[in-house]
C-alpha positions as CSV (number, residue, x, y, z in Angstrom):
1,X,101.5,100.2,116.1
2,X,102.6,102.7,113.7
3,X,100.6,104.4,111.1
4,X,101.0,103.0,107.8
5,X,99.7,103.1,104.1
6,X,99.3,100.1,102.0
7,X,99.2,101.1,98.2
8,X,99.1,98.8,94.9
9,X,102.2,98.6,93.2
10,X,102.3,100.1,89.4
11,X,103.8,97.0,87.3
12,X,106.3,99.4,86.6
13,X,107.7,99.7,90.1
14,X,107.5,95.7,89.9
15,X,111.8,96.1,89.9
16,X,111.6,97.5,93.6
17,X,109.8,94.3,94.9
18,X,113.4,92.1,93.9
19,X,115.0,94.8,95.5
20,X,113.1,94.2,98.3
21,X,113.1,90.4,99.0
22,X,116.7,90.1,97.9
23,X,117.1,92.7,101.3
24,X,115.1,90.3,103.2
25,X,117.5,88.7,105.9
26,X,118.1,84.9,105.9
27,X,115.6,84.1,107.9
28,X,112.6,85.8,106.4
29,X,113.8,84.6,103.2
30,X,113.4,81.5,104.9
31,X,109.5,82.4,106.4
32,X,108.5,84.0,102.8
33,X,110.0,81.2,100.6
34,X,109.2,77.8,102.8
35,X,113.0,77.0,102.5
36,X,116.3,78.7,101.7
37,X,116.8,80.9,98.4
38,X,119.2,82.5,96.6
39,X,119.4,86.1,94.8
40,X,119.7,83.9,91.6
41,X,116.2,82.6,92.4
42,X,114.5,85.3,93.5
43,X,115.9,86.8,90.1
44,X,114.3,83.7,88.2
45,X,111.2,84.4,90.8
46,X,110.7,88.2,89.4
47,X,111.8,88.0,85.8
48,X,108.2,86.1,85.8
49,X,106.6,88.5,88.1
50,X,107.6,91.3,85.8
51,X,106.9,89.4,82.6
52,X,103.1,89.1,83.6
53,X,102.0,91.9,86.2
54,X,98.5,90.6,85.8
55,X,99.2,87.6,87.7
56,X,100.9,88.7,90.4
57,X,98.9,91.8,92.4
58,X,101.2,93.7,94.7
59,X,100.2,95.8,97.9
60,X,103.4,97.4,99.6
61,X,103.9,100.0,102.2
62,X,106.8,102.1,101.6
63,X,109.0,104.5,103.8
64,X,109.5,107.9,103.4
65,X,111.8,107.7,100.2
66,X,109.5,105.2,99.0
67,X,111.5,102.3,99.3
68,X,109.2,99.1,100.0
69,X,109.1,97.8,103.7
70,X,106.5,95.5,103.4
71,X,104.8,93.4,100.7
72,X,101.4,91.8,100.3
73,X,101.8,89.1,97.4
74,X,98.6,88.0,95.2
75,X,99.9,85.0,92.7
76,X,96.8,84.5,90.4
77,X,98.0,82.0,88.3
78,X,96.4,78.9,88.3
79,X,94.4,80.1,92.2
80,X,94.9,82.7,94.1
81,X,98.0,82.2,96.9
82,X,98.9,85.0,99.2
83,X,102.3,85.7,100.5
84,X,104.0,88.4,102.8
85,X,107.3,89.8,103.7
86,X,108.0,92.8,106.0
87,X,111.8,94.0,106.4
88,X,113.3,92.7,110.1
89,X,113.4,96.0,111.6
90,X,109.7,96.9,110.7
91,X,108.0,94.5,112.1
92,X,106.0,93.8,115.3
93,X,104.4,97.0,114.2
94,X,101.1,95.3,112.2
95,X,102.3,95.8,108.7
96,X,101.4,92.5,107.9
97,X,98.2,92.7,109.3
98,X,97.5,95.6,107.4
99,X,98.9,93.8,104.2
100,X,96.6,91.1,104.4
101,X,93.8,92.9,105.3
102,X,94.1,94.8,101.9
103,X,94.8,91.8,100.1
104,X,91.6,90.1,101.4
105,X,89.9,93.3,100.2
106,X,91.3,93.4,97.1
107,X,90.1,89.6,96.2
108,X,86.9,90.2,97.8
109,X,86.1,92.8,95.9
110,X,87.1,91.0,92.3
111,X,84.7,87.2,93.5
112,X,88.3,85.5,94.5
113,X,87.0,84.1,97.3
114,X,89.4,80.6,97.6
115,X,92.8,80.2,97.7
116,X,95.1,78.7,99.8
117,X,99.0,79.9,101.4
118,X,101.9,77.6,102.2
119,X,103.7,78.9,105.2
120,X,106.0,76.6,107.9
121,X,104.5,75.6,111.2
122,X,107.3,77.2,112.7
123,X,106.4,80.8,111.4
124,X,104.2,81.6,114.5
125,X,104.1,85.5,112.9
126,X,101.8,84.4,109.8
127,X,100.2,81.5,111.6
128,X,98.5,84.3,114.2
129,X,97.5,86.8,111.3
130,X,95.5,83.8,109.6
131,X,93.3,83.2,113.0
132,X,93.3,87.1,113.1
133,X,91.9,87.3,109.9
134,X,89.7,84.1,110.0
135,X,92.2,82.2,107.3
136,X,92.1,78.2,108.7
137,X,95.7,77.1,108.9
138,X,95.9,73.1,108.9
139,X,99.4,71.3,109.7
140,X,100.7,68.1,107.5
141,X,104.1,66.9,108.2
142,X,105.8,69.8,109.5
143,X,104.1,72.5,107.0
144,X,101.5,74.5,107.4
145,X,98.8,75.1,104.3
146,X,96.2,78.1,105.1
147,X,93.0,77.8,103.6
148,X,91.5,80.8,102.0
149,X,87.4,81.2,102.2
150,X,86.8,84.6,102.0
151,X,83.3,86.1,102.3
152,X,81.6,87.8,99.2
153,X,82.0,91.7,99.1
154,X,80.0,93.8,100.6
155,X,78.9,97.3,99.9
156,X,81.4,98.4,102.9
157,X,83.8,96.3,101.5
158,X,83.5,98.3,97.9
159,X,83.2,101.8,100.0
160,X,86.4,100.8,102.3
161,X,88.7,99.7,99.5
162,X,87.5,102.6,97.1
163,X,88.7,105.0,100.5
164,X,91.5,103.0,100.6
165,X,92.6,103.4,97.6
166,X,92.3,107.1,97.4
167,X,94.2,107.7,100.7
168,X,97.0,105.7,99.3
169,X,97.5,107.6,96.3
170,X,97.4,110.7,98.0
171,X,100.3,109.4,100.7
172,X,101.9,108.1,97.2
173,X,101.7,111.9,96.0
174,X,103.0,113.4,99.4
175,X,105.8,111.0,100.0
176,X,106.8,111.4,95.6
177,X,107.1,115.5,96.3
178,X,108.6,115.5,99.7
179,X,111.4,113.2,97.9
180,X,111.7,115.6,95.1
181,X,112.0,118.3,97.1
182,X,115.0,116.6,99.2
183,X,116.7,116.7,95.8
184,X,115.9,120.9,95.2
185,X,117.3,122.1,98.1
């Protein structure tokens, strides 16, 4: 498994996350979405995304030019639903783990501590990450529905996502002026 950062995405950067599932390939679309989507969609999907930051919490990791790879997905409207997509040739390296590690973090440490996420029985990938991170996954008709209990916080879970967050900006600042200084010389 590689080493990788996960950081919260500024609602400004929300633009790179359209790029990013519109260069999701078919069949990932497929895994993230439950069924097939278009760019049109997932155009209609972020213009509301971007129109209300607040309800949809972003973790990504991000390459060297700081283009997303992966995405951990926190809808909050109307119940908290958790979502994930990791570009095809990143994965099988525990991105996603790492995504929804942080994402359980992040809603620990803010009491959201039920939720649910819709995923197809087919998508063995997600399905294992749930039992790795204690999420119940129950089958009806062909879908899967994880069910989201989390724990309460505790103080590690306060210290670890207060370390997390500072060694993610500081990757942030690393990455930001070894990109600029591409562009210098």
């Amino acid at each position: 498994m590689a080493h990788a950062t996960v950081r919260r995405v500024l609602a400004h950067e929300y633009p790179k996350y359209r790029s990013h599932l519109k260069a999701l390939d078919a069949e990932s679309k497929t895994l993230r979405f439950g069924s097939h989507i278009t760019d049109g969609v997932i155009d209609q999907l972020c213009d509301k995304f971007e129109a209300d930051p607040s309800k949809h919490i972003l973790f990504a990791i991000e390459n060297r030019k700081l283009e997303f790879i992966a995405i951990g997905h926190i809808a909050l409207d109307g119940g908290m639903e958790l979502a994930f997509s990791v570009l095809e040739k990143h994965r099988g390296r525990g991105f996603g783990n790492l995504l929804m590690k942080r994402c359980i973090q992040y809603c620990r440490t803010r009491n959201i501590l039920k939720g649910c996420m819709v995923c197809l029985s087919t998508n063995a990938a997600i399905r294992h990450l749930c039992r790795k991170n204690e999420i119940t996954v129950e089958n009806d008709h062909g879908e899967s529905l994880a069910k989201i209990q989390l724990a309460p916080a505790s103080i590690n879970t306060y210290i670890s996502e207060t370390i997390d967050n500072n060694l993610s900006a500081l990757d942030y600042i690393t990455k930001r002026a070894n990109k600029n200084s591409l562009f210098l010389s």
